[in-house]
SEPAMI-311997 format. One record per residue (C-alpha): residue in one letter; residue number from 0; y, x, z. Coordinates in Angstrom, 1 decimal, always signed. Layout:
BEGIN
a, NUM, Y, X, Z
...
//
This chain:
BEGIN
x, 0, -17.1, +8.9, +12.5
x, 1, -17.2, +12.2, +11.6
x, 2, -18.2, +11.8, +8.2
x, 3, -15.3, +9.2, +7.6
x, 4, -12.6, +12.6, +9.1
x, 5, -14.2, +15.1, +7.0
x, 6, -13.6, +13.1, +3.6
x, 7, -10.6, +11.7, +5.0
x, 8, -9.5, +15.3, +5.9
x, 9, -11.1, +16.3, +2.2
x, 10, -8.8, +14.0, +0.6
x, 11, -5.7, +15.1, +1.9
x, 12, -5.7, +18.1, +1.1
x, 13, -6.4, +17.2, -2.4
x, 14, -3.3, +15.4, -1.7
x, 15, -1.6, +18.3, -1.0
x, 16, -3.0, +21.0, -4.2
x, 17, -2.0, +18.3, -6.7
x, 18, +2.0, +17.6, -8.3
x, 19, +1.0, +13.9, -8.7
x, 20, +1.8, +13.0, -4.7
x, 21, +4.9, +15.0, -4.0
x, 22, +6.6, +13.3, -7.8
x, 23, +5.1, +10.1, -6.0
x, 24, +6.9, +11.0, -3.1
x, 25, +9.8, +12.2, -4.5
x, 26, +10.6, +8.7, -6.8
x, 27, +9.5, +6.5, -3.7
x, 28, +12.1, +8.2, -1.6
x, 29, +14.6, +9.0, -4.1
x, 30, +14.9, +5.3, -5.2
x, 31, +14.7, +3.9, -1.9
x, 32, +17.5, +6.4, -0.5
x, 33, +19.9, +5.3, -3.7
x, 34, +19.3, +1.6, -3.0
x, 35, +20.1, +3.0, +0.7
x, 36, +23.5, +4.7, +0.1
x, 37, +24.8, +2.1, -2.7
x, 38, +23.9, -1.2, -0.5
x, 39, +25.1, +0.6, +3.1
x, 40, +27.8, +2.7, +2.6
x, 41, +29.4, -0.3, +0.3
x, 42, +28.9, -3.0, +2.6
x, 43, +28.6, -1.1, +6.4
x, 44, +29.8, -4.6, +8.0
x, 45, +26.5, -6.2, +6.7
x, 46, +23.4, -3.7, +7.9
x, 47, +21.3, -5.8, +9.5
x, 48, +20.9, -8.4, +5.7
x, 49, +21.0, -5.4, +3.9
x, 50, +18.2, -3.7, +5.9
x, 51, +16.0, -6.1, +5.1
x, 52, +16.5, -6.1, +1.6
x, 53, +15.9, -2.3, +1.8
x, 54, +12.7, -2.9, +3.3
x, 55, +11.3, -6.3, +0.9
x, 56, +12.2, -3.2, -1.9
x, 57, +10.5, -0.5, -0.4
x, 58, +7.3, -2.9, -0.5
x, 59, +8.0, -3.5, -3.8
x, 60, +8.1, +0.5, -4.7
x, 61, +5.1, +0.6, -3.0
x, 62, +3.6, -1.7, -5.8
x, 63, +4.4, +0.4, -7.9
x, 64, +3.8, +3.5, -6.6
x, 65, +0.1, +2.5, -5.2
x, 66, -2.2, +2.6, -8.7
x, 67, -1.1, +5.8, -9.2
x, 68, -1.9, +7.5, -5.7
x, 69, -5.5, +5.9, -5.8
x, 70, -6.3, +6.0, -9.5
x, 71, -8.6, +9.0, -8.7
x, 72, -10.0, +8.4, -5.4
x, 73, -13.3, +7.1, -7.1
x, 74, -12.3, +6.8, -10.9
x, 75, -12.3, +10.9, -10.5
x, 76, -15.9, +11.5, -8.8
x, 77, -17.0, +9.6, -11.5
x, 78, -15.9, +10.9, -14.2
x, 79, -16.8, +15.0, -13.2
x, 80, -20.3, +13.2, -11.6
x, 81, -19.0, +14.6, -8.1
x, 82, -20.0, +11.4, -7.1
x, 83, -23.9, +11.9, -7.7
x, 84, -23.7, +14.9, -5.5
x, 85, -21.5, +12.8, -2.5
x, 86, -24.4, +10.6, -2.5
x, 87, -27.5, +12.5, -2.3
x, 88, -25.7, +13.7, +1.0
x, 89, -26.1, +12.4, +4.6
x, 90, -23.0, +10.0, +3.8
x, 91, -23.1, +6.4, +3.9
x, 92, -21.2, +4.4, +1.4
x, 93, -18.5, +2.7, +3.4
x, 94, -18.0, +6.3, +5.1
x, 95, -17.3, +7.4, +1.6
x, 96, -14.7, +4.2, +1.1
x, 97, -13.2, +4.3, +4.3
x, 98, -12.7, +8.3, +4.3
x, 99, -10.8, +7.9, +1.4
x, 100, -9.0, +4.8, +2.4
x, 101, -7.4, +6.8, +5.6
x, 102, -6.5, +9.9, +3.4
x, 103, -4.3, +7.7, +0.9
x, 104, -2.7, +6.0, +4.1
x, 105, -2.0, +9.2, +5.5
x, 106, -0.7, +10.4, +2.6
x, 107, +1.7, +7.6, +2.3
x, 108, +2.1, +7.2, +5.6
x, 109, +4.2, +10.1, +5.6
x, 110, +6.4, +8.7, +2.9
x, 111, +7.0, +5.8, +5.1
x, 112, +7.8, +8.0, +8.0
x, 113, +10.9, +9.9, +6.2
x, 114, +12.5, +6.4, +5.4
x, 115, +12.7, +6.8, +9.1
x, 116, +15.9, +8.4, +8.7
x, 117, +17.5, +5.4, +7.1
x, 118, +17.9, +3.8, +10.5
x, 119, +18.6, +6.4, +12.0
x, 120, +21.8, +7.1, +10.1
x, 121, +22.7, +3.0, +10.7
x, 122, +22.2, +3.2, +14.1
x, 123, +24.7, +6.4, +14.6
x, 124, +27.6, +4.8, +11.9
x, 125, +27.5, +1.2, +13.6
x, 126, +24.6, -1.0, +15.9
x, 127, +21.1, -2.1, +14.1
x, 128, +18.8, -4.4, +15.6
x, 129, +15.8, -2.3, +15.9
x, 130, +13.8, -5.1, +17.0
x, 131, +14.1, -6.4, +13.6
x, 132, +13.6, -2.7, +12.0
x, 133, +10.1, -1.9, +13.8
x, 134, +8.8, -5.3, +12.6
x, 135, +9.9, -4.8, +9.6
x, 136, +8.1, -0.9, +9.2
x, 137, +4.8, -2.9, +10.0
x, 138, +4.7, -4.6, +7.7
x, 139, +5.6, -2.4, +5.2
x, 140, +2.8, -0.2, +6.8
x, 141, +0.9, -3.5, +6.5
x, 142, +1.3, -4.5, +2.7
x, 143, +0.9, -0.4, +1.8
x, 144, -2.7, -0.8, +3.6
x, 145, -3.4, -4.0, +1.5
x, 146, -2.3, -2.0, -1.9
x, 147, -3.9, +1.4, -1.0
x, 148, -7.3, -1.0, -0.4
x, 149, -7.1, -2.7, -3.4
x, 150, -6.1, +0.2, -5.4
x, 151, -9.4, +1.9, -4.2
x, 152, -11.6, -0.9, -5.5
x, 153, -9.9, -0.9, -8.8
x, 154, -10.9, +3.1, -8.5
x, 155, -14.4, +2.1, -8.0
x, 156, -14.5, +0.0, -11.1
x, 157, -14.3, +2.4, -13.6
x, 158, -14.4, +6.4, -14.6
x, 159, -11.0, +6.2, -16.0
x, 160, -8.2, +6.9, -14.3
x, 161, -5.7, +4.9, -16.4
x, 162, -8.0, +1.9, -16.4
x, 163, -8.2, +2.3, -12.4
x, 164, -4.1, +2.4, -12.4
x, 165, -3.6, -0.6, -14.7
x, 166, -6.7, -2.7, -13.1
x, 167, -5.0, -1.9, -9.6
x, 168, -1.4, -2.8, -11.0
x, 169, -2.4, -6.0, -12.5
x, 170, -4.1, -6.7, -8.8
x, 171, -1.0, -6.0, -7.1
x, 172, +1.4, -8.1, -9.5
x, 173, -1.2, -11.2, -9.1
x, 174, -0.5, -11.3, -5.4
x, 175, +3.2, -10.7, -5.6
x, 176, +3.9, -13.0, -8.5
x, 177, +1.9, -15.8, -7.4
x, 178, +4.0, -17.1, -4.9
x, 179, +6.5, -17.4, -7.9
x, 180, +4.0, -19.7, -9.6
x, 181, +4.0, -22.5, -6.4
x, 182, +7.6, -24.1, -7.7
x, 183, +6.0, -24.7, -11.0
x, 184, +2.8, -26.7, -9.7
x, 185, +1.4, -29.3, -7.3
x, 186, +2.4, -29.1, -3.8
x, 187, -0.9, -28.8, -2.3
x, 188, -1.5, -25.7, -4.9
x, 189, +2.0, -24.7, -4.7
x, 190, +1.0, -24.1, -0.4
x, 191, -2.4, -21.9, -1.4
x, 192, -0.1, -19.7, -3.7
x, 193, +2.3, -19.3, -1.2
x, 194, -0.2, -18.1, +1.4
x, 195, -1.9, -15.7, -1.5
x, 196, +1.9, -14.5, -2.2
x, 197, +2.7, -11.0, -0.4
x, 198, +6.2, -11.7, -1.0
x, 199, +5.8, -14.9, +0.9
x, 200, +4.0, -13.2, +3.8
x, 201, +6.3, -10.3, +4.5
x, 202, +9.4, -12.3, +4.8
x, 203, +8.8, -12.9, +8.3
x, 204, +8.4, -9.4, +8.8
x, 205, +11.6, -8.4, +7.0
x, 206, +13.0, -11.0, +9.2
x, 207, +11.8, -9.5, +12.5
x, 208, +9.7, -12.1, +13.5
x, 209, +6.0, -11.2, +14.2
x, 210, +3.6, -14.0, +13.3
x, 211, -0.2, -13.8, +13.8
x, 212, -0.6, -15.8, +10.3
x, 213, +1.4, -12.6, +8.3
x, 214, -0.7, -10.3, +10.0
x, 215, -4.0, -11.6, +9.7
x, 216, -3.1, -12.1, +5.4
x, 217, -2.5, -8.4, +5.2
x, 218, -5.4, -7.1, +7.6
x, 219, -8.0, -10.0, +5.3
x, 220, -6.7, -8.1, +2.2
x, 221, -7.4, -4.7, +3.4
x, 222, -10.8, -6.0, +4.0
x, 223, -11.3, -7.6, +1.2
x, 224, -10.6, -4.9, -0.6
x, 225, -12.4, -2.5, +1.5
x, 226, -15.8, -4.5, +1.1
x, 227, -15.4, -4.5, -2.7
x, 228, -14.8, -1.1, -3.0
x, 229, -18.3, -0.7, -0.7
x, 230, -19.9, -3.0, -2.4
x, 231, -19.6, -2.0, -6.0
x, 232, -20.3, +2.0, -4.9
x, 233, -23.3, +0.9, -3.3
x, 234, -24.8, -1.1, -6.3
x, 235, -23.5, +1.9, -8.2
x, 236, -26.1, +3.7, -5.9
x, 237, -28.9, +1.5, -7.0
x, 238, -28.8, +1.8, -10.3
//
């Protein structure tokens, strides 16, 4: 455990010595508090419906936002061969993964948590259903752990950064376009995209309803990705 804290803790300060995070930080939030002041202040009488759009967008940004905060979290050791050196040290693999996993969500974490303020401003100017909100936050906490995990084995793919960003985007699209692509096939296909989709699976959240089903998708994508990511640095180890 203390392994997986000290390259967690490693990573975050990287985090912190590099421009690329706070202009990150600085699009998510500016985007999301522009969506924020043109849907809210226009409509005020319709928070709640326009709360939730706020939140299926700030998923969305996330999307985007997610290749680009983990591009380097492997693509980078490989590349200087700082890699090499991690491994010939007391560290086991999925310490490394996992290290670096909780650094990212930290990281973005943070982000999340200064959207805070959103609701906070709704729930001064007129009554929001905070029920429905805090839902709502985890799943966006949720999907961002789903991204951030699949973002790190697109990382481990490669050496270069851009490929890691554009592996990890195409990734992301897949799984939030494919629910798209059930109208246009066989209902008994149509039902497995849906279930793939991450648009399909946060609704409820957005929604405020808590279903086991949505969580589970999200915490089997995280893993999924997770054990990728370990997989491929371990064979990289035996080579």
């Amino acid at each position: 455990m203390s392994n997986i804290l000290t390259i967690a803790g490693k990573e975050l300060r990287s985090y912190f010595t590099s421009p690329m995070p706070y202009v990150l930080a600085v699009f998510f939030l500016g985007v999301t508090a522009l969506m924020f002041t043109l849907g809210f202040l226009a409509a005020p009488q319709a928070q709640t419906e326009d709360f939730r759009l706020l939140l299926g967008s700030m998923v969305f940004l996330a999307l985007i936002v997610t290749p680009m905060l983990t591009m380097g979290l492997l693509a980078q050791e490989k590349a200087s061969r700082t890699i090499e050196l991690l491994m010939t040290r007391p560290v086991r693999d999925w310490e490394v993964v996992i290290g670096k996993f909780l650094g990212a969500l930290a990281v973005f974490a943070l982000v999340i948590l200064l959207t805070c303020a959103f609701p906070l401003i709704l729930e001064i100017a007129g009554d929001l259903d905070w029920g429905m909100t805090l839902v709502g936050y985890l799943g966006v906490l949720l999907a961002v752990m789903a991204f951030i995990a699949l973002g790190i084995f697109a990382s481990s793919l490669t050496s270069n950064q851009i490929a890691a960003a554009l592996i990890a985007a195409f990734l992301l699209l897949f799984f939030w376009l494919v629910g798209w692509m059930s109208y246009s096939v066989s209902p008994g296909l149509g039902d497995v995209f849906k279930h793939l989709s991450v648009l399909e699976n946060f609704e409820d959240f957005s929604k405020g309803i808590l279903d086991t089903k949505n969580i589970l998708y999200f915490l089997s994508l995280t893993f999924v990705g997770l054990f990728l990511s370990i997989r491929t640095v371990e064979n990289r180890r035996t080579i």
